[in-house]
N, CA and C of each residue as an Amber inpcrd file, in Angstrom:
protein
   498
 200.1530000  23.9200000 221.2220000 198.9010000  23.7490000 220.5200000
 199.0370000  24.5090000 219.2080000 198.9710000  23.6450000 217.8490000
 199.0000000  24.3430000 216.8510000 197.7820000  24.3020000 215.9690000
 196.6380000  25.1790000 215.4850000 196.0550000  24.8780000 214.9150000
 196.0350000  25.3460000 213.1250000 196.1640000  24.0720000 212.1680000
 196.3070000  24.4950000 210.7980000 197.8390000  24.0790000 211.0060000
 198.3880000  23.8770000 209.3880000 199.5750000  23.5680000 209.3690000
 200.4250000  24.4910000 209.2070000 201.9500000  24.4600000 209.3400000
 202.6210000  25.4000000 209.4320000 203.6170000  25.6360000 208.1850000
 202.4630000  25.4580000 207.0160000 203.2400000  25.5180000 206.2400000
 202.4040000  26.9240000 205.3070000 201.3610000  27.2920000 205.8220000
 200.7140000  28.6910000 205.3520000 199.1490000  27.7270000 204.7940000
 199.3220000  26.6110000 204.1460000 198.0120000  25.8400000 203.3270000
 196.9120000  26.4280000 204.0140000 196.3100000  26.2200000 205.4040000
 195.2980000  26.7310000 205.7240000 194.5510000  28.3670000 206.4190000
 195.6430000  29.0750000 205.4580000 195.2920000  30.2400000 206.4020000
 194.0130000  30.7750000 206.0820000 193.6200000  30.5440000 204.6460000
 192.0640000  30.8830000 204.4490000 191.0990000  29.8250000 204.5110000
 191.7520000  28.8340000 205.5210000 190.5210000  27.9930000 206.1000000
 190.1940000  28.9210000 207.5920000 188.5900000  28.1030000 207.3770000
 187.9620000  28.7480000 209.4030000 188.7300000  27.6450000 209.9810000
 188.8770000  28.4780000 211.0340000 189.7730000  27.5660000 212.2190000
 188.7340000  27.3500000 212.9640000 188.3750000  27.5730000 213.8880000
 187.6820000  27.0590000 215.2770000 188.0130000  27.8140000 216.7840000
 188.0490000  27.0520000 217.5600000 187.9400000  27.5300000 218.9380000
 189.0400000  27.1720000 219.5890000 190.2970000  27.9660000 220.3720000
 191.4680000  26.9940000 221.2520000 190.6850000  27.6080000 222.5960000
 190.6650000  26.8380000 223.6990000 189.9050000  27.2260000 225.0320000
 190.0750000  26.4550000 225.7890000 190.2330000  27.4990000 226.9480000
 190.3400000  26.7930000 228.2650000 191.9410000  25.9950000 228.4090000
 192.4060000  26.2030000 228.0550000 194.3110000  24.9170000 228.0330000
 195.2790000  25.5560000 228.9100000 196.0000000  25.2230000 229.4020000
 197.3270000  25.6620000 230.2620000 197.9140000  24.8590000 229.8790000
 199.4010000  25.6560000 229.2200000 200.5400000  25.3300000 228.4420000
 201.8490000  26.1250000 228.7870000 202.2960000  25.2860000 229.2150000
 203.8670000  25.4780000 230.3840000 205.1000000  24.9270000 230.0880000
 206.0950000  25.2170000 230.3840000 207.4190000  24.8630000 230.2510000
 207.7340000  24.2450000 228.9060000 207.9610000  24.6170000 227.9430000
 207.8370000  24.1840000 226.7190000 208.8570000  25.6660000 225.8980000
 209.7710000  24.7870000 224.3990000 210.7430000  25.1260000 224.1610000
 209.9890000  25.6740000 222.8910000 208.5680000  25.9510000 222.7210000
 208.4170000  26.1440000 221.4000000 206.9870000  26.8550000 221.8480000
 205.8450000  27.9280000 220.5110000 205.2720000  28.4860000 221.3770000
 203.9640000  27.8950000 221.6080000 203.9480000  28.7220000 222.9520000
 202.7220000  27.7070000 223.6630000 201.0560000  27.5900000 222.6060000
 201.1440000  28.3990000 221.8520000 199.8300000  28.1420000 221.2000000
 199.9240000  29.0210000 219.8350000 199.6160000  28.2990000 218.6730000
 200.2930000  29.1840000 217.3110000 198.9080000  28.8250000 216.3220000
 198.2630000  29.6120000 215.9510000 196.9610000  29.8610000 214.7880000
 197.3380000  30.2740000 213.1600000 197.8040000  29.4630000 212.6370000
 197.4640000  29.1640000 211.3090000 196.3130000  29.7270000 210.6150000
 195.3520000  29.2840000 211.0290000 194.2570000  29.4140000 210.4520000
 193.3500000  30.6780000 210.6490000 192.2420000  31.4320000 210.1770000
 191.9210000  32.1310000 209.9900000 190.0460000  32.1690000 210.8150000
 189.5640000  32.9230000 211.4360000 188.5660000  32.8220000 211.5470000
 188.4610000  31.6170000 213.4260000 189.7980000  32.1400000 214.0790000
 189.6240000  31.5040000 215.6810000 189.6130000  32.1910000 216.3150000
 189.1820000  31.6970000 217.6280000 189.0810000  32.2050000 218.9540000
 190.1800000  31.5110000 220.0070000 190.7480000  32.2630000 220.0120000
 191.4470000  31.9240000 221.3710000 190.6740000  33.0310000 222.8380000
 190.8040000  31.6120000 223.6620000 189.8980000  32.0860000 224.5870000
 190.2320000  30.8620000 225.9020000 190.4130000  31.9810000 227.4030000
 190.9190000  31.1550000 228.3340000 191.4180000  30.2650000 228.5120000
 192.5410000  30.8400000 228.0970000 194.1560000  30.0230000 227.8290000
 194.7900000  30.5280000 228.7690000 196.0220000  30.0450000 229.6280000
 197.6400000  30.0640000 230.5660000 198.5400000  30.0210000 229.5140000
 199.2910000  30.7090000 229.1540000 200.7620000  30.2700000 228.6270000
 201.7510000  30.9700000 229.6750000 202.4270000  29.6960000 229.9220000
 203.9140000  30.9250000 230.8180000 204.9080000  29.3120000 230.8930000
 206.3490000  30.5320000 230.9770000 207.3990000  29.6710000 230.7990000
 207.5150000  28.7970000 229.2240000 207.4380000  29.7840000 228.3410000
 207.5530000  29.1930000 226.9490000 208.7840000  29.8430000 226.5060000
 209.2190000  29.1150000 226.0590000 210.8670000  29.8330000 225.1510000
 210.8510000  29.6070000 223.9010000 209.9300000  30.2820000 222.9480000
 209.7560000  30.5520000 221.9320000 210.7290000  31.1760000 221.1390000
 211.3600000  31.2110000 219.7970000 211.4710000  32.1000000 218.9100000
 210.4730000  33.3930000 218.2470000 209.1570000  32.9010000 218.6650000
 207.9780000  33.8380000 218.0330000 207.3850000  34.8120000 219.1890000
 206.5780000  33.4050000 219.9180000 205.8790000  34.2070000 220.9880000
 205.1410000  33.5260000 222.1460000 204.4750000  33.4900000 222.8300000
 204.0990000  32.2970000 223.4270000 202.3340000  32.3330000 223.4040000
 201.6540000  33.3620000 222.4540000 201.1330000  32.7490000 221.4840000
 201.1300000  33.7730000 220.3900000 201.4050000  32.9720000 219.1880000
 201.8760000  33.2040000 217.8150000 200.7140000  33.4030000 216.7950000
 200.5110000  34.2650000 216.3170000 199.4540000  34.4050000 214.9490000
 200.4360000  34.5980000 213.5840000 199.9840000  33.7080000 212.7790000
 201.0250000  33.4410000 211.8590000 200.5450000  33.8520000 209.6890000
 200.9470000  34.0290000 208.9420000 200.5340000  33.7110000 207.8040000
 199.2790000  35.1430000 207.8230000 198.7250000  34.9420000 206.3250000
 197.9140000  35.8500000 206.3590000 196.8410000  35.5640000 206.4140000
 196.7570000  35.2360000 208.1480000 194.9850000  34.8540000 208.3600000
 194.2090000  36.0520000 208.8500000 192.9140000  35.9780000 208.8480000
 192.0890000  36.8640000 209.0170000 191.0480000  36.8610000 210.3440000
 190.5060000  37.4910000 211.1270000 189.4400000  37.2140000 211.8750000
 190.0510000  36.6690000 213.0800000 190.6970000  36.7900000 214.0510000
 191.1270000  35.9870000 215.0470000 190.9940000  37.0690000 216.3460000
 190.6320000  36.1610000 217.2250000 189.8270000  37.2010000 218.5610000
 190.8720000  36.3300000 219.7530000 191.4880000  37.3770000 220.3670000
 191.8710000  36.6050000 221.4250000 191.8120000  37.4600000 223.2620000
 191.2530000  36.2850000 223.7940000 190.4660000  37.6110000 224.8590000
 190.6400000  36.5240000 226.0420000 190.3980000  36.8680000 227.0330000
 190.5550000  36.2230000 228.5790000 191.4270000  35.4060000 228.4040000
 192.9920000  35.3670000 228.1110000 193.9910000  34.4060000 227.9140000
 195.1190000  35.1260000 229.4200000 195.3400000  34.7070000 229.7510000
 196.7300000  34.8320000 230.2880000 197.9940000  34.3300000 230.0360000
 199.1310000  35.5880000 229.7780000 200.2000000  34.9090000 229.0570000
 201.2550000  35.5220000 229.9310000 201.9120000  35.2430000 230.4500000
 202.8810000  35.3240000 231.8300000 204.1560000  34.8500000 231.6350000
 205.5790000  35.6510000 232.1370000 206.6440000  34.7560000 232.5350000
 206.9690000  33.9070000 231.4010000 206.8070000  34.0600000 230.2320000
 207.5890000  33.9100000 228.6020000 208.7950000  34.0990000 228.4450000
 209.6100000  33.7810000 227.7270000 210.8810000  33.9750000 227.7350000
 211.8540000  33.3970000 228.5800000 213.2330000  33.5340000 228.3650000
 214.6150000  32.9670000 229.0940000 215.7580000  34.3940000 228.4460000
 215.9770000  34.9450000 229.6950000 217.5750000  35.8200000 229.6590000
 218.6030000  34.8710000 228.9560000 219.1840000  35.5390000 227.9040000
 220.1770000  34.8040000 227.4370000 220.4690000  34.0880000 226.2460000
 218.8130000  33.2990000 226.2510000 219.0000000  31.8830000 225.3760000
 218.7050000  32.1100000 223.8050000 219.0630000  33.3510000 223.2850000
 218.9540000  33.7880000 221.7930000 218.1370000  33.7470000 221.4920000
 216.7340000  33.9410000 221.6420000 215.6910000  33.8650000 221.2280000
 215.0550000  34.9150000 221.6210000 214.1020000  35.5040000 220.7660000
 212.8900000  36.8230000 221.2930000 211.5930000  35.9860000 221.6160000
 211.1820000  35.9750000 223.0420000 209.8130000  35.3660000 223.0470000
 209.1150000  36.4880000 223.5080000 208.1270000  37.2990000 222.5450000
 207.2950000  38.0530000 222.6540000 205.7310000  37.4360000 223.7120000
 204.7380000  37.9750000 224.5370000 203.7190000  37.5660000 224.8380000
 203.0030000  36.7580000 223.8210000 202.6370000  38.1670000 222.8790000
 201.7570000  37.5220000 221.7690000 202.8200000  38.5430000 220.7680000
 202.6220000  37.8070000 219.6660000 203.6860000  37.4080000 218.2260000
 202.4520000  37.5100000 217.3670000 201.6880000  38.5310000 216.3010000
 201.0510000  38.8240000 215.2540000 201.7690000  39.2290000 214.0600000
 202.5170000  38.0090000 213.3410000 202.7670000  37.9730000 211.7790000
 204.4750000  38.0930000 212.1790000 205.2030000  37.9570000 211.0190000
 206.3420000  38.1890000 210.7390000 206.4980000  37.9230000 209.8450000
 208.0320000  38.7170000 209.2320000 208.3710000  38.9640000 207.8450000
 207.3420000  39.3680000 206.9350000 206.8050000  39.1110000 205.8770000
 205.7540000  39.2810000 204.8000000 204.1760000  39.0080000 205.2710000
 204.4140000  38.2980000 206.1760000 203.0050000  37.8030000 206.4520000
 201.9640000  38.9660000 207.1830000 200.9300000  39.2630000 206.8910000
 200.4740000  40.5270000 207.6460000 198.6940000  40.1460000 208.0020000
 198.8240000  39.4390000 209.2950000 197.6780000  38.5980000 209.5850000
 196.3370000  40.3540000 210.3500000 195.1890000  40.0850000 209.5030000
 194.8110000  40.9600000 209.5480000 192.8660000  40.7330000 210.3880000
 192.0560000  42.1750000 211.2290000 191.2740000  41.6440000 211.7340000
 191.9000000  40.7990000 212.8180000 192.8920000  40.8650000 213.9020000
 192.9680000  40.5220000 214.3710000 193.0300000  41.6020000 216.1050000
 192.1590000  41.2620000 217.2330000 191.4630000  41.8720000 218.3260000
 192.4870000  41.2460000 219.3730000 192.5130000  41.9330000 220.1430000
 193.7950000  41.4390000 221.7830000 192.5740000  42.4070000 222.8330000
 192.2480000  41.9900000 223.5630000 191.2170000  42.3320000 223.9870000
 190.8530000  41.3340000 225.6500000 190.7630000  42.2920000 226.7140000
 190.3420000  41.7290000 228.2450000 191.1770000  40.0020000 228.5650000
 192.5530000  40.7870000 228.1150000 194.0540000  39.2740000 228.5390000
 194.4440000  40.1820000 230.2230000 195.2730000  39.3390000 230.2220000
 196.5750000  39.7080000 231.4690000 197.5510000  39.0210000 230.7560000
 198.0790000  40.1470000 230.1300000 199.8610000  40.3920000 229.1350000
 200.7170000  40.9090000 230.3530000 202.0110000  39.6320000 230.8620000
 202.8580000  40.2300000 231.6480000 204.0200000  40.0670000 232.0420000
 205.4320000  40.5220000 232.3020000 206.3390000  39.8910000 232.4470000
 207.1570000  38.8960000 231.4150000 206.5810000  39.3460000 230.3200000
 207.1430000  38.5020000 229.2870000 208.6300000  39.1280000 228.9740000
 209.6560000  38.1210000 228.8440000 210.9980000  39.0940000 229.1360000
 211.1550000  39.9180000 227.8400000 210.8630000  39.5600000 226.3890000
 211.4760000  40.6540000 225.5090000 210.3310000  41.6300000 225.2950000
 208.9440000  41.1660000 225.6290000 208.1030000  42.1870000 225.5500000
 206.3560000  41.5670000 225.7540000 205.1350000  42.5540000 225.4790000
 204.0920000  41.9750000 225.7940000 203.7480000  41.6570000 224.5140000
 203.8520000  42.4040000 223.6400000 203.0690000  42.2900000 222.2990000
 203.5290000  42.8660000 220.9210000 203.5120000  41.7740000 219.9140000
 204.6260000  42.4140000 218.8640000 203.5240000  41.9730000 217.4820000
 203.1320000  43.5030000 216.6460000 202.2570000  43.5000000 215.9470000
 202.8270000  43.8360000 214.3840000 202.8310000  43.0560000 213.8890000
 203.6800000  43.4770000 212.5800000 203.1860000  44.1290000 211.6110000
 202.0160000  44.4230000 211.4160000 201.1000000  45.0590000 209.9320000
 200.9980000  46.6030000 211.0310000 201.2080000  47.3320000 209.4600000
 201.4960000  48.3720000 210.0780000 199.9660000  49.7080000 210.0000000
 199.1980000  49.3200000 209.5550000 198.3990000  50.0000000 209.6170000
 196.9960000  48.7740000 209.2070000 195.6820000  48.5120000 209.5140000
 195.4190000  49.4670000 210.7610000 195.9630000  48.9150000 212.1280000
 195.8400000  50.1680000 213.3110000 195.8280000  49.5130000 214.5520000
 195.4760000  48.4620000 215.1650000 196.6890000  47.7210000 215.5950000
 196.0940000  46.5560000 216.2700000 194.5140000  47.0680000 217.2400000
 193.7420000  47.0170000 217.5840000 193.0340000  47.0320000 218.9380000
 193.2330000  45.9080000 220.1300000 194.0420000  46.1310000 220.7150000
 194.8100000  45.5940000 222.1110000 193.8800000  46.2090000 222.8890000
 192.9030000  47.1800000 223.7640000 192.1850000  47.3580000 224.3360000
 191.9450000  46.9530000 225.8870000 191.6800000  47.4550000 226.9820000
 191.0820000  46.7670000 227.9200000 191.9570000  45.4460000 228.4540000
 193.6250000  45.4830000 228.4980000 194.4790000  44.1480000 228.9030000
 194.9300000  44.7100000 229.9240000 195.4240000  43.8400000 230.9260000
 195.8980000  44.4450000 232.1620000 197.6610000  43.7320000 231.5670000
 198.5420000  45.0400000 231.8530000 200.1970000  44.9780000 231.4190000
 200.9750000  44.7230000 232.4080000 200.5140000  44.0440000 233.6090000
 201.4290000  44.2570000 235.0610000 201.6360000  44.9550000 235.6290000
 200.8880000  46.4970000 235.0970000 201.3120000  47.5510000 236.0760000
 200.1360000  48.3020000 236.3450000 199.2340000  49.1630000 236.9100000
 198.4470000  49.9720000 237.0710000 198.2090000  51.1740000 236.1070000
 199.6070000  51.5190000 235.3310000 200.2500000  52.4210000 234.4310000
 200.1300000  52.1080000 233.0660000 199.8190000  50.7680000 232.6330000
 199.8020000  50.4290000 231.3600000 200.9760000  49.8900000 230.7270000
 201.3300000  49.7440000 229.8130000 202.2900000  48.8140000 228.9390000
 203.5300000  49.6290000 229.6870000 204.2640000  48.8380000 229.6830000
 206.2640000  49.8320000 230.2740000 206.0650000  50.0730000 228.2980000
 207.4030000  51.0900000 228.5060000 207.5410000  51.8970000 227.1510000
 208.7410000  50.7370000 226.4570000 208.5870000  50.5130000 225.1800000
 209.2290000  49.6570000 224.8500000 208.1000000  48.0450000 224.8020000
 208.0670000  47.5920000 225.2890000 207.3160000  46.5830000 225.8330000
 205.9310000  45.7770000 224.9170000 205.4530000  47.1340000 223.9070000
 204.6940000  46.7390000 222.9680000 205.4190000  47.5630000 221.5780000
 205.4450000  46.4550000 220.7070000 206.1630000  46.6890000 219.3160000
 204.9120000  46.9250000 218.5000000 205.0920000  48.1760000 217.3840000
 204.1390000  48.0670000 216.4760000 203.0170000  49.1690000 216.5880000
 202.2610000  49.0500000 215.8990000 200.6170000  50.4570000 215.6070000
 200.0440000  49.2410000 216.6160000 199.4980000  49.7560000 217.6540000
 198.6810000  48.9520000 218.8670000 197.6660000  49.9780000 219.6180000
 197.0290000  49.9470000 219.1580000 196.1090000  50.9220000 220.4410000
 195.8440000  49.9420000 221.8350000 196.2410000  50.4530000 222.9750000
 196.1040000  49.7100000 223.7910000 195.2920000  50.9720000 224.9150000
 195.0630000  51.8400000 224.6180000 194.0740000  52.9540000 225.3800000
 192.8560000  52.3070000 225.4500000 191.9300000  52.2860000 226.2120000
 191.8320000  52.1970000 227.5590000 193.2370000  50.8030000 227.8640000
 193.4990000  50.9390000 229.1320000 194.2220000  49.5940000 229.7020000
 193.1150000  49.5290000 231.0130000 193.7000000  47.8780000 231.3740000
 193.1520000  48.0910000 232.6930000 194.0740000  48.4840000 233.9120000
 193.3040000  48.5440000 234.7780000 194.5880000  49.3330000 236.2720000
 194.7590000  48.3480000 237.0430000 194.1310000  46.6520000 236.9810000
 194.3070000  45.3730000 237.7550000 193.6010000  44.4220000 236.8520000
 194.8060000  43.5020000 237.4530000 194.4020000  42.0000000 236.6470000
 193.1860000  41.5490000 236.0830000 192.6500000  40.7750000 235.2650000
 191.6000000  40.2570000 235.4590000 191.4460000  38.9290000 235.9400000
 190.2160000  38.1940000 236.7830000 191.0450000  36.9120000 237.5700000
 190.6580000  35.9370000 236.8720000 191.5060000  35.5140000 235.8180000
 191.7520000  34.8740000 234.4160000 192.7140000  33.9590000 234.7560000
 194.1360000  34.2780000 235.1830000 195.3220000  33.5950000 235.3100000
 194.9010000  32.2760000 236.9620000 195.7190000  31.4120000 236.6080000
 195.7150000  30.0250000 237.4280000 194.0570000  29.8880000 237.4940000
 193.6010000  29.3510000 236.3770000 192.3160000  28.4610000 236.7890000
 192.0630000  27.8900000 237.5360000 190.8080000  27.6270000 238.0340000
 191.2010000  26.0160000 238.9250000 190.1730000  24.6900000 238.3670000
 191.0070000  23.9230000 238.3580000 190.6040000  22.6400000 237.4910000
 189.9810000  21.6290000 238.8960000 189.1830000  21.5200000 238.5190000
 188.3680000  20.5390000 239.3810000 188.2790000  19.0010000 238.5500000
 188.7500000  18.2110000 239.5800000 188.9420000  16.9950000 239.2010000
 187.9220000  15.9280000 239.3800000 187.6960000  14.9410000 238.7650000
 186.4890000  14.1030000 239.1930000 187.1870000  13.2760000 240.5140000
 186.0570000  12.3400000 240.8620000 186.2020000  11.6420000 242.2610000
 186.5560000  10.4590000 241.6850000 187.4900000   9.5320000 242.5080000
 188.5170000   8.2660000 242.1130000 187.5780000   7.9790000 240.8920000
C-alpha cells in the first residue's frame, strides 16, 4: 500500500487515512506514506522483505500518526536487505511530527524501529517490543523515546474478519 507518489511530488500534500489492511508475504514494503498529514491505523504487516521497512515513512512529510498497527516477523536472514519494523526517512529526507504510539513492534529481524532525524525525539511511547522488558538493546535505531513501553501485547495483531453469508 503506497500512498502519494514515490517520487517526493506529494509530500506537502494531506494524505488521508491507511486502516484496517493486512499485508503479507510481499518483496517490497508492506505500507509506505509519501504524503504528509496520515494516519495509519489498524494495520498487520508481517513477512515483508523490504529494503526500507515494512512500514516506511518517506520524504519530508509532516504530521503522520501511527498507532494500533501490528508489524511482526519482517525481514529474511540472509537476503541483503535491512527490513526495519517501521523505517522513518532516509538519507536527506527528515520526515518530521511524526508519533509511533500503542503498536505491537516485534520480531522484526534487523530491528523494530529506525528513526532518522536526529533531534527532536521520535515519541514511540506506550508499544509493546516482544518482551515485558522493552525494546532488546540495539533493536531501535535513532533519538526514540520509547519510555513508558508496554509489559504485554495489545490485542491488535490477527484481526478477525468476518465475512458476509453466500
Amino acid at each position: 500500500i503506497k500512498l502519494g507518489r514515490d517520487d517526493g511530488f506529494d509530500a506537502g500534500r494531506t494524505g488521508g487515512v491507511i486502516l484496517n489492511n493486512i499485508v503479507h508475504d510481499i518483496n517490497q514494503d508492506g505500507i509506505t506514506v509519501y504524503m504528509s498529514n496520515t494516519t495509519v491505523d489498524g494495520n498487520e504487516i508481517y513477512r515483508s522483505r523490504s529494503s526500507n521497512g515494512a512500514l516506511y515513512v518517506q520524504y519530508n512529510v509532516n504530521n503522520i500518526a501511527i498507532t494500533n498497527n501490528c508489524i511482526h516477523d519482517n525481514g529474511a536472514s540472509g537476503d541483503g536487505r535491512t527490513t526495519y519494523g517501521i523505517r522513518i526517512g532516509s538519507g536527506t529526507f527528515r520526515p518530521t511530527n511524526v508519533t509511533v504510539n500503542f503498536n505491537n513492534i516485534f520480531d522484526n529481524i534487523d530491528g523494530q524501529l529506525f528513526y532518522i532525524t536526529p533531534t527532536p525525539a521520535l515519541n514511540a511511547e506506550n508499544n509493546w517490543w516482544g518482551i515485558p522488558s522493552g525494546p532488546a538493546p540495539g533493536s531501535i535505531v535513532g533519538n526514540v523515546d520509547f519510555i513508558p513501553f508496554l509489559e504485554e501485547p495489545l490485542p491488535i495483531c490477527n484481526p478477525h474478519i468476518i465475512c458476509p453469508g453466500d
